[in-house]
C-alpha positions as CSV (number, residue, x, y, z in Angstrom):
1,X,-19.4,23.4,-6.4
2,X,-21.0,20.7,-8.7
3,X,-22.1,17.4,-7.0
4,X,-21.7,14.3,-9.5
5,X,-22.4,11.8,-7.0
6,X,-24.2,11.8,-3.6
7,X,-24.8,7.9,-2.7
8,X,-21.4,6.2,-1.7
9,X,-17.8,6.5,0.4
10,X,-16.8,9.5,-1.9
11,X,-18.3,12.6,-4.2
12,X,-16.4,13.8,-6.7
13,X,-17.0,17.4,-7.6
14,X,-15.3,19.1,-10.2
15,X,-12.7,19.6,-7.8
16,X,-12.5,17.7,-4.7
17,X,-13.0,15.1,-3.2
18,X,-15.6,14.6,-0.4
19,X,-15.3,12.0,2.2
20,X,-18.1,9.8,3.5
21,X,-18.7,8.5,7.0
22,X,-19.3,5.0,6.2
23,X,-21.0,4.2,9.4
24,X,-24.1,6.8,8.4
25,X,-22.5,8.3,4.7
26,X,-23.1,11.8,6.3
27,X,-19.9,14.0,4.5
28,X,-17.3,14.8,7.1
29,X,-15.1,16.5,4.9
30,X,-13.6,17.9,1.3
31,X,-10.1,17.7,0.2
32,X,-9.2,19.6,-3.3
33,X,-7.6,16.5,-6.1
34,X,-4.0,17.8,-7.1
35,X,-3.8,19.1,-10.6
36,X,-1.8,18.0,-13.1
37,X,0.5,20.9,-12.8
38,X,0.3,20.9,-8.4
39,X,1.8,16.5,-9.1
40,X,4.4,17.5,-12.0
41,X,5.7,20.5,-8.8
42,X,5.8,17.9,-6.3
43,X,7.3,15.1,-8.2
44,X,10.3,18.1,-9.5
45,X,10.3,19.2,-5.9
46,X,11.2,15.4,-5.0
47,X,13.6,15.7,-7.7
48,X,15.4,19.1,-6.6
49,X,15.6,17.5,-2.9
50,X,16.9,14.4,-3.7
51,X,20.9,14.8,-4.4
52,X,20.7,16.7,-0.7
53,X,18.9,14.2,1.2
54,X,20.7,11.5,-0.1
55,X,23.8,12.7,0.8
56,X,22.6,14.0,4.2
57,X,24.5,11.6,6.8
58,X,22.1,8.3,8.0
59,X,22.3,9.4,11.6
60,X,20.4,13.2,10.6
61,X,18.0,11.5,8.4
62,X,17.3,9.5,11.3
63,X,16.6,12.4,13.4
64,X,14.5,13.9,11.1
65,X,12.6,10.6,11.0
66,X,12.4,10.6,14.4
67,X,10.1,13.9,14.4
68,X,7.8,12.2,12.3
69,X,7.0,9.1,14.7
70,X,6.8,12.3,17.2
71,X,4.1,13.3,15.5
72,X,2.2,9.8,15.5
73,X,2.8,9.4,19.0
74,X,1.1,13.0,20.0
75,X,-1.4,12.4,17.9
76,X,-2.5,9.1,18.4
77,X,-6.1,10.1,19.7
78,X,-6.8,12.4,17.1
79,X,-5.7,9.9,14.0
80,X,-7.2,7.2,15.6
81,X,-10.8,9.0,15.8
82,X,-10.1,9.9,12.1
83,X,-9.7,6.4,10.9
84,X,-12.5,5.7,12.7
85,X,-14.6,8.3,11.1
86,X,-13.3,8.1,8.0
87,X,-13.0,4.2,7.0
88,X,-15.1,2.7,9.8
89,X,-12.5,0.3,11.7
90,X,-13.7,-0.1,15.3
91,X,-12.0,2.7,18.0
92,X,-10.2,0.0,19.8
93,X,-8.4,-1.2,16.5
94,X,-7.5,2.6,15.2
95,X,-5.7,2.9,18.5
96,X,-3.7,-0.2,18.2
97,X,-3.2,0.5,14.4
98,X,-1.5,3.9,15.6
99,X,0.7,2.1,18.2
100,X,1.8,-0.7,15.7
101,X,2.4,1.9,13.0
102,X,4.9,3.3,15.8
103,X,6.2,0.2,16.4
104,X,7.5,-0.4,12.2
105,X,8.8,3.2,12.8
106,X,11.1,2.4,16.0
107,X,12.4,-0.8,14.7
108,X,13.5,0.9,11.5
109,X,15.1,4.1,13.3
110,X,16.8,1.3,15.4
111,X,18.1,-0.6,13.2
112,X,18.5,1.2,9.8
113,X,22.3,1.9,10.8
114,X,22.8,-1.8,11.0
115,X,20.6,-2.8,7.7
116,X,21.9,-0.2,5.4
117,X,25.9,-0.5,6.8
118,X,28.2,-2.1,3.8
119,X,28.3,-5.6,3.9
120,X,31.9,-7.3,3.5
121,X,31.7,-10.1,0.9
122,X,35.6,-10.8,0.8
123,X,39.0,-9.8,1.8
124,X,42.9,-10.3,2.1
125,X,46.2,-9.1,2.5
126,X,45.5,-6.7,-0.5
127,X,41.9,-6.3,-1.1
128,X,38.7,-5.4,0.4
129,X,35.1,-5.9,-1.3
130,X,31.9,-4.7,-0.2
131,X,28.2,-4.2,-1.0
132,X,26.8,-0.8,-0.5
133,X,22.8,0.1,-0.5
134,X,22.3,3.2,-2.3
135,X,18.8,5.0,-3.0
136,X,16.9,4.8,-5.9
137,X,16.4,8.4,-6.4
138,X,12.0,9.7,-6.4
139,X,9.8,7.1,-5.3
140,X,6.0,7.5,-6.1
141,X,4.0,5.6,-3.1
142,X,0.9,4.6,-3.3
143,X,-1.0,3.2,-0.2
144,X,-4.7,1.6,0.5
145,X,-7.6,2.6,2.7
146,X,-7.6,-0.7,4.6
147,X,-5.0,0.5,7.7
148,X,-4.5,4.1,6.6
149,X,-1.6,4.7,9.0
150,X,0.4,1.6,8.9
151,X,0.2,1.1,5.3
152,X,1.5,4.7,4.6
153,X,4.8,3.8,7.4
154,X,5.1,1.1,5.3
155,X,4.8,2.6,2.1
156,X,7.6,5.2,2.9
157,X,9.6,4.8,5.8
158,X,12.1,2.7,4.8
159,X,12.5,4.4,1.7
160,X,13.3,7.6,3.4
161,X,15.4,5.9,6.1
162,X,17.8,4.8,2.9
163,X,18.0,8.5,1.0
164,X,15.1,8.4,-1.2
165,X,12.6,11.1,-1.8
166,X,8.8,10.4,-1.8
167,X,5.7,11.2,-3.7
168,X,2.9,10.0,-1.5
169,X,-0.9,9.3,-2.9
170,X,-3.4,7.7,-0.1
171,X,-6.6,6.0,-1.7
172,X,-9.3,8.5,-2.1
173,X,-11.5,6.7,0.7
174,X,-9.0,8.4,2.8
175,X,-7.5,11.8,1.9
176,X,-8.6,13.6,5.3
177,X,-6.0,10.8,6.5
178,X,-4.0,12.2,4.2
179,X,-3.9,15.7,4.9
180,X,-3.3,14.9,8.5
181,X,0.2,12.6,7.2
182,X,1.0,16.3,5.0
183,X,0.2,18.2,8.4
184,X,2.6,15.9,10.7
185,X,5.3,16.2,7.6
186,X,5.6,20.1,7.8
187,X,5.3,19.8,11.8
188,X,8.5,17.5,12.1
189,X,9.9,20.1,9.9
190,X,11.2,18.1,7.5
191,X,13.3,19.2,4.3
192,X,11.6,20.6,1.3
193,X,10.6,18.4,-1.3
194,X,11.7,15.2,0.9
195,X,8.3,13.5,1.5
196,X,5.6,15.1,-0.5
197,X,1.8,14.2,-0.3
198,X,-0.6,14.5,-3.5
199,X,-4.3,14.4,-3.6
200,X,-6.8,12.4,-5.5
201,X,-7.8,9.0,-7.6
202,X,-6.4,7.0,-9.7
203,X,-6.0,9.2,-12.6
204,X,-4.0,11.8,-10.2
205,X,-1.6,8.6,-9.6
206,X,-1.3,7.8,-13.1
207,X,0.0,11.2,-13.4
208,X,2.8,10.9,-10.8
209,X,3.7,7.2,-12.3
210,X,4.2,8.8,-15.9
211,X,6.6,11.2,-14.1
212,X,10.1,11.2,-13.8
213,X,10.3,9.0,-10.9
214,X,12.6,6.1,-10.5
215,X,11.1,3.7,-8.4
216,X,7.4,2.3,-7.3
217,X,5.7,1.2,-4.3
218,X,1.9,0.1,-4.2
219,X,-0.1,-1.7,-1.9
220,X,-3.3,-2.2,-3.8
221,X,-5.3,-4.8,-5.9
222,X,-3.7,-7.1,-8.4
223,X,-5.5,-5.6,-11.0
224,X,-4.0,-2.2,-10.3
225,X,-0.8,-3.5,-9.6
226,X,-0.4,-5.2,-13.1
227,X,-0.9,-2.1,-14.9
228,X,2.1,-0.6,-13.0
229,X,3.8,-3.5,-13.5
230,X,3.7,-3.3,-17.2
231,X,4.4,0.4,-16.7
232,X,7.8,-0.1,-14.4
233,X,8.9,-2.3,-16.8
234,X,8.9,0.3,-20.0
235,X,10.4,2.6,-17.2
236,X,13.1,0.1,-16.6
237,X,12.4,1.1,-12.8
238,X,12.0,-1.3,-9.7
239,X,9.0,-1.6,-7.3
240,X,7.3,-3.0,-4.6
241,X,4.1,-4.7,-5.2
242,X,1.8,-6.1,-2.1
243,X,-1.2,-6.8,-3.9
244,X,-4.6,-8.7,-3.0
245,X,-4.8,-12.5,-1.5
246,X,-7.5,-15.0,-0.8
247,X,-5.6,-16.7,2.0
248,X,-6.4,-20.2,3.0
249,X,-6.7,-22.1,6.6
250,X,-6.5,-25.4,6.8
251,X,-7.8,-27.0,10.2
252,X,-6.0,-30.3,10.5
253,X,-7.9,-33.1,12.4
254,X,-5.8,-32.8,15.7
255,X,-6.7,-29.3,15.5
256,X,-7.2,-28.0,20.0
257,X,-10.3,-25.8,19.0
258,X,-10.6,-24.2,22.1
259,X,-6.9,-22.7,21.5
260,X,-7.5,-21.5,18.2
261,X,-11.3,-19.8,18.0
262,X,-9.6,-16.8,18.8
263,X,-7.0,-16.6,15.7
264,X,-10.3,-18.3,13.5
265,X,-12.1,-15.0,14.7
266,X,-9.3,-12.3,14.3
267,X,-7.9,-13.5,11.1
268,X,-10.7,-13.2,9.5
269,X,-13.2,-10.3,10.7
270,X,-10.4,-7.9,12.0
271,X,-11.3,-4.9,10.1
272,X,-14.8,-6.0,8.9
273,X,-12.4,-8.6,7.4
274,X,-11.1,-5.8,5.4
275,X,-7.2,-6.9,5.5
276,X,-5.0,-8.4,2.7
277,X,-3.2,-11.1,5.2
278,X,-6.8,-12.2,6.1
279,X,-8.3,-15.7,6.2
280,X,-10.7,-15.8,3.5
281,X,-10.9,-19.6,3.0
282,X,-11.5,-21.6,5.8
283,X,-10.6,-26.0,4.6
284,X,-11.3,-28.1,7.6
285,X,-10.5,-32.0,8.3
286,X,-14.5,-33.7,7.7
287,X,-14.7,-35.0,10.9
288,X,-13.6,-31.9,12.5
289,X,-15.9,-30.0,10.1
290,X,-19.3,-29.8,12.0
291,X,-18.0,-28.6,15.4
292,X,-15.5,-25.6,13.7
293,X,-18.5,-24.4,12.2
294,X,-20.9,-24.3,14.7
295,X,-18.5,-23.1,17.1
296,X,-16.6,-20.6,14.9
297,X,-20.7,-19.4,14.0
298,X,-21.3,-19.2,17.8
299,X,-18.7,-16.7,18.3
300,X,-19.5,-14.4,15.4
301,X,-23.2,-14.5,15.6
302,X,-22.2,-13.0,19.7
303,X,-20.5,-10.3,18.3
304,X,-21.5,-6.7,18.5
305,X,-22.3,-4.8,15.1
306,X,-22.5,-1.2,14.6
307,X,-21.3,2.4,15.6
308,X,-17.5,2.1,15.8
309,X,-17.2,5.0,17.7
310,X,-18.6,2.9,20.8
311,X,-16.5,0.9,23.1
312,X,-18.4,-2.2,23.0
313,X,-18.2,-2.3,19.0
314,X,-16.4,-5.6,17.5
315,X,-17.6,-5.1,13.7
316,X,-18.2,-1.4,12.4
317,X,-19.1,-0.8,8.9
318,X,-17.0,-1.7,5.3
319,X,-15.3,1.2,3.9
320,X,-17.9,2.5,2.0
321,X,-21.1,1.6,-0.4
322,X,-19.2,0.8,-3.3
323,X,-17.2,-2.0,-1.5
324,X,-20.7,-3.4,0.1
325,X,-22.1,-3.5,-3.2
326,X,-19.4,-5.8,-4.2
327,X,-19.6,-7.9,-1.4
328,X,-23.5,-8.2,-2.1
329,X,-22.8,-9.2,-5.8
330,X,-20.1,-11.7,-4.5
331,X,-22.5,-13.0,-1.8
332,X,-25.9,-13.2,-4.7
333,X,-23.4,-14.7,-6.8
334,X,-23.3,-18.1,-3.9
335,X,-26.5,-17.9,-3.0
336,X,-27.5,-18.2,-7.0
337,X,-25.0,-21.4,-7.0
338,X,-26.5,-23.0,-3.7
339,X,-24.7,-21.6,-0.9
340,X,-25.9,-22.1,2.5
341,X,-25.6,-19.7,4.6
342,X,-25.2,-20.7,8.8
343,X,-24.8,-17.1,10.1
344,X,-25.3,-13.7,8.8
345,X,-25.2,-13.4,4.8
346,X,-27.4,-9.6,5.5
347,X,-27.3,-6.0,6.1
348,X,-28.1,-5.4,9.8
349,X,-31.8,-3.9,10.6
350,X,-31.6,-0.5,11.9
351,X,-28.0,0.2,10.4
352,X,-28.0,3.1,7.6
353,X,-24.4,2.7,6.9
354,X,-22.0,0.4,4.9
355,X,-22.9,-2.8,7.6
356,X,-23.1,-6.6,6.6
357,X,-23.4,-9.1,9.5
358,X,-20.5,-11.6,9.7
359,X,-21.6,-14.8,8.1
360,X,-20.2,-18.4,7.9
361,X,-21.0,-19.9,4.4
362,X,-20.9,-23.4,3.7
363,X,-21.9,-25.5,0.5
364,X,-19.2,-23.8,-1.1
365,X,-18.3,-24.6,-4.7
366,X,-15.0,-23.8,-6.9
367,X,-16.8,-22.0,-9.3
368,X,-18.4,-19.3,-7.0
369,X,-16.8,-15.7,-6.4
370,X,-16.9,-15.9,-3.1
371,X,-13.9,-18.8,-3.4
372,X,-11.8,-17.4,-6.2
373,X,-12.4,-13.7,-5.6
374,X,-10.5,-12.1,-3.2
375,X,-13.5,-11.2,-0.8
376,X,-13.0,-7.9,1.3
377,X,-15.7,-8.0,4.0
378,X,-16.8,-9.9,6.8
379,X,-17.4,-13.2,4.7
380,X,-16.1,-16.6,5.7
381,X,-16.6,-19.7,3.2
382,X,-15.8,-23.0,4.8
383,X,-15.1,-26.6,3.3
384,X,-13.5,-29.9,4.0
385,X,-11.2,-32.1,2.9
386,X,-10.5,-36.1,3.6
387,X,-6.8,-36.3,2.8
388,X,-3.9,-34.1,3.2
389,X,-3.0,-33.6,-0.7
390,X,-6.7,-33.0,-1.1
391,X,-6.4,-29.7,1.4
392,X,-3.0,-28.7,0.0
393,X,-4.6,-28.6,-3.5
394,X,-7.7,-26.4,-2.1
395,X,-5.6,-24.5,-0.3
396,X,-3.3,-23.2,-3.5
397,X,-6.1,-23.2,-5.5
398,X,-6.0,-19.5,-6.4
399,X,-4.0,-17.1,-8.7
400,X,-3.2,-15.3,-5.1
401,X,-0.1,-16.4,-2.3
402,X,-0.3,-13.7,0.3
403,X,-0.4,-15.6,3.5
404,X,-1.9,-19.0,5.0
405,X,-2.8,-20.6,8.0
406,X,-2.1,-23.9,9.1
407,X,-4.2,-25.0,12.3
408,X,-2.7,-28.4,14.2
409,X,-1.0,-29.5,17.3
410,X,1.7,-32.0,15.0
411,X,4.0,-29.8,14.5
412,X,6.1,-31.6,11.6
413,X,3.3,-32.1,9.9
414,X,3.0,-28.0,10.3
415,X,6.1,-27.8,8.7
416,X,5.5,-30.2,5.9
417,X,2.3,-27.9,5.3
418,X,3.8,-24.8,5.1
419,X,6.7,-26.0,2.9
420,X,3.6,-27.1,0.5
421,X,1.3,-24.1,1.0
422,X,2.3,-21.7,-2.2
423,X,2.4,-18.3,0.1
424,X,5.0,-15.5,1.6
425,X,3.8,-15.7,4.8
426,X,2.7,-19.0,7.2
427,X,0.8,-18.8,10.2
428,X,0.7,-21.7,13.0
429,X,-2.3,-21.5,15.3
430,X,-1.5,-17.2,15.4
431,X,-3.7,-15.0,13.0
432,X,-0.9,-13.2,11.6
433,X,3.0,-12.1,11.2
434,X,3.0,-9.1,11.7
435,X,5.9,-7.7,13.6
436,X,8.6,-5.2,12.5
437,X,11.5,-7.7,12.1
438,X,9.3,-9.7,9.2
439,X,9.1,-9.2,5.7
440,X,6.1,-8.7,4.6
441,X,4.9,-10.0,0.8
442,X,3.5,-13.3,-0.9
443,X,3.4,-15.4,-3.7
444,X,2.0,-15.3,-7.2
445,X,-0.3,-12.9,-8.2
446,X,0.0,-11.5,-4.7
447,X,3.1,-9.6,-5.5
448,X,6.5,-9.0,-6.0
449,X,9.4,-8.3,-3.5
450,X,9.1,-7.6,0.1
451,X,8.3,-4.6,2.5
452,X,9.8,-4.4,5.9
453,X,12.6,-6.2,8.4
454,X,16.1,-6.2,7.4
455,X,15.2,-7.3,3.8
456,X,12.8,-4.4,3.2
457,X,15.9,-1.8,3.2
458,X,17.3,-3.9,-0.2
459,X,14.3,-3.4,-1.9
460,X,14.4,0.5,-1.5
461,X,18.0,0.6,-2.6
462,X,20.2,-0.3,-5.0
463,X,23.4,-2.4,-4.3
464,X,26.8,-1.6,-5.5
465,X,30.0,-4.0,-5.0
466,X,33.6,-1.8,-4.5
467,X,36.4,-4.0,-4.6
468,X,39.2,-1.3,-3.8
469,X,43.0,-2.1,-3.0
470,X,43.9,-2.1,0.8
């Protein structure tokens, strides 16, 4: 089989796909890219299954569902180590990734009866009206490498829960991840054509997106998510869009630093800083300013780089070459517009694999990449501000609204801020919201509608009033 490419997260044969350790780029494994005709079968198959599992009562969907977060609980070890292997996140976090991923699933088997039930909007002696949720029909999902198993509950659950078939594509940085998700579907025995995985890039999702689907899910970048915009819309289809973010934490003068080092630290370098509800903007109060960064540099500069396979391991490697060569031209792009760097800002020595040392930048200027790119590594520009309008503007200064942080003991000034910060999701001294019951989704170019909680069901389904005679 033909080689193209050896250097990097993947090489594409003629055929396949061949997955990368990041942590050393030794291959770990080959997964054959779905053909045209193998996507059009899967998408009819989704199609052919769809009028059954929609009408198939809530309660034996549920149980079917059920199975599936069977599977994720017996095999949390072994998915774990795959993450692990595959995309580099630390052991400890692939484990708790597993048991969150379980956690969306519960809340949604518990409570779908509930969200999807018909909603009464009027009634009197002779009438009765109601909303009912109804499934959209095929829905192509399309998930990120970032969280492999979260992001693909996420992707899918829901819309299953509701009556919707699924096409499923993972990113290509993770399609021994997806084979495993295609494994645990045919061991909870689940109907054919119901949840359906395909295999590839982005020219094997292009294929499913041009094909008789009615409905689109993507977590992904904004540029990627504008093209299926523009294509939904000569559909005339809905979606889901959770795109990127350059979030923004504002440390307010009465700030208790001690308390909040630990949500400074996770919500930024969880993951190799690799999340899309991550801190990648750090605005402090000036006279707060010299003591958050030596501190918050302090605490980085302690913390262990390298195998992620070991216990003691905080900071493993980025996804792959290809994503540490972007953070290298974001981070040549500072240093060439005066950047200083207080910590890190360099591949560890010793370290074959995708590795960058966390680093605390400061000097940090509007016009570099690392402040209006969304950076994806273990980066963390700081500034400051004198006034509170000042660190509003800086903080919604950006084409992205995922999430932002507000740091402070006031709390109404906490809730003037996050009334004024242009994002879907506001965090108060905690590094992020994510639980089950919350919506997840942001602002701007970060998106469009909502995954998860009670208001993630409506966006998998359509509504329907009856008004009918009593």
């Amino acid at each position: 089989m033909l080689v193209l490419y050896i250097e990097g997260r993947f090489v594409m044969t003629k055929k396949s796909l061949i997955s990368v350790n990041p942590h050393d780029y030794s291959p770990i494994g080959e997964v054959p890219m779905s053909t045209q005709d193998e996507v059009r079968a899967k998408v009819q198959a989704a199609r052919d299954a769809f009028p059954i599992w929609a009408e198939t009562p809530l309660p034996e969907r549920l149980k079917v569902l059920t199975r599936l977060r069977d599977q994720f609980v017996a095999r949390k070890d072994t998915l774990a180590r795959l993450m692990t292997i595959e995309m580099g996140m630390p052991l400890s976090q692939t484990l708790f990734t597993v048991d969150r991923s379980v956690s969306y699933m519960n809340w949604s088997l518990e409570n779908a009866l509930a969200c999807l039930a018909p909603v009464v909007t009027y009634e009197d002696d002779t009438e009765i009206d109601e909303i009912t949720f109804e499934p959209h029909g095929v829905a192509a999902c399309i998930s990120p490498w970032n969280f492999p198993a979260s992001n693909f509950v996420w992707a899918t659950f829901q819309a299953l829960c509701a009556g919707n078939t699924v096409v499923f594509k993972n990113s290509e940085d993770t399609q021994l991840f997806a084979q495993a998700i295609e494994e645990m579907v045919q061991a909870a025995e689940f109907p054919h054509g119901v949840l359906n995985v395909i295999y590839g890039d982005g020219d094997v999702a292009q294929m499913m997106i041009r094909d008789d689907i009615n409905f689109i899910s993507l977590t992904g970048s904004t540029r990627v998510g504008e093209i299926l915009y523009k294509q939904a819309a000569e559909k005339f289809i809905p979606l889901v869009l959770e795109l990127g973010g350059s979030d923004p934490g504002v440390v307010f003068e009465d700030t208790d630093l001690s308390k909040i080092l630990p949500a400074l630290y996770a919500g930024r370098f969880t993951n190799c800083g690799q999340v899309c509800q991550s801190m990648k903007r750090l605005i402090v109060h000036e006279s707060r300013f010299d003591e958050v960064v030596a501190k918050l540099s302090d605490l980085v500069s302690a913390k262990q780089v390298g195998d992620p396979m070991r216990e003691d391991t905080d900071i493993g490697p980025l996804v792959s070459k290809k994503q540490l060569d972007t953070l290298l031209g974001q981070m040549e792009d500072a240093r060439a517009k005066g950047v200083t760097v207080v910590c890190g800002g360099a591949q560890p020595e010793g370290l074959i694999g995708a590795y960058y040392l966390p680093t605390i930048l400061t000097g940090v200027t509007r016009d570099m990449k690392v402040w209006h790119e969304e950076v994806f590594g273990p980066v963390l520009p700081i500034v400051s501000f004198k006034t509170y309008e000042e660190a509003i503007a800086l903080a919604n200064d950006t084409i992205y609204g995922l999430s932002a942080s507000v740091f402070n003991e006031d709390k109404d000034l906490a809730r003037r801020a996050s009334r004024d910060l242009q994002a879907g999701m506001i965090k108060n001294n905690l590094a992020n919201t994510g639980k089950p019951q919350n919506i997840f989704g942001g602002y701007k170019r970060s998106g469009i509608s909502r995954e998860n909680g009670h208001f993630g069901f409506h966006d998998v389904t359509q509504k329907k009033v009856i008004a009918r005679e009593k």
